[in-house]
Residue, then its C-alpha position, 0 to 999 in steps of 0.5 A: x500500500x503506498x503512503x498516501x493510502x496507508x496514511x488515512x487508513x491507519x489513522x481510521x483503524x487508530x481511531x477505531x481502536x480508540x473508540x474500542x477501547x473507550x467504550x471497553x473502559x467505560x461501559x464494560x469496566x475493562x481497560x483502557x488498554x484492550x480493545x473490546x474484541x481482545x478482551x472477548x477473546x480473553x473472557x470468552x472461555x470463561x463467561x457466556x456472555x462474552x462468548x456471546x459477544x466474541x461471536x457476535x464481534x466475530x460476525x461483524x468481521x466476518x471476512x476474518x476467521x477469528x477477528x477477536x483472537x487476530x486482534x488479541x495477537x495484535x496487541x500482544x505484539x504491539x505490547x512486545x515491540x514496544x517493550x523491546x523499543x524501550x529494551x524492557x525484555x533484555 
């Protein structure tokens, strides 16, 4: 993707997780830190209604095969980078 393309969509899926993660922090309790759909994938084993949530967030983003688990990843390795940037893991 070139530039002038990556730009807006970058920041477009910056703003989308900024609203993720508010919305997980103000209405369902959660963090800051995690989108919504990490936080099913995370919650999902152990309540019924986020794994309600986490299929209906999958149904959403249904041309991905598992977007809260891919999006879980995402921010496993966004954490990890930032830690080796900060030579946190050495």
């Amino acid at each position: 993707m070139n530039r002038a393309l990556y730009i807006p969509w970058r920041l477009a899926s910056d703003f989308v997780g900024l609203f993720s993660r508010g919305f997980n922090a103000t209405f369902l309790g959660g963090s800051t830190a995690q989108t919504t759909s990490a936080r099913a994938h995370l919650e999902a084993p152990h309540s019924k209604a986020w794994a309600r949530g986490r299929a209906i967030i999958n149904a959403l983003f249904f041309w991905q095969d598992d977007h809260c688990a891919e999006d879980w990843a995402k921010e496993v390795e966004r954490a990890r980078y930032t830690l080796e940037r900060l030579d946190a893991l050495k």
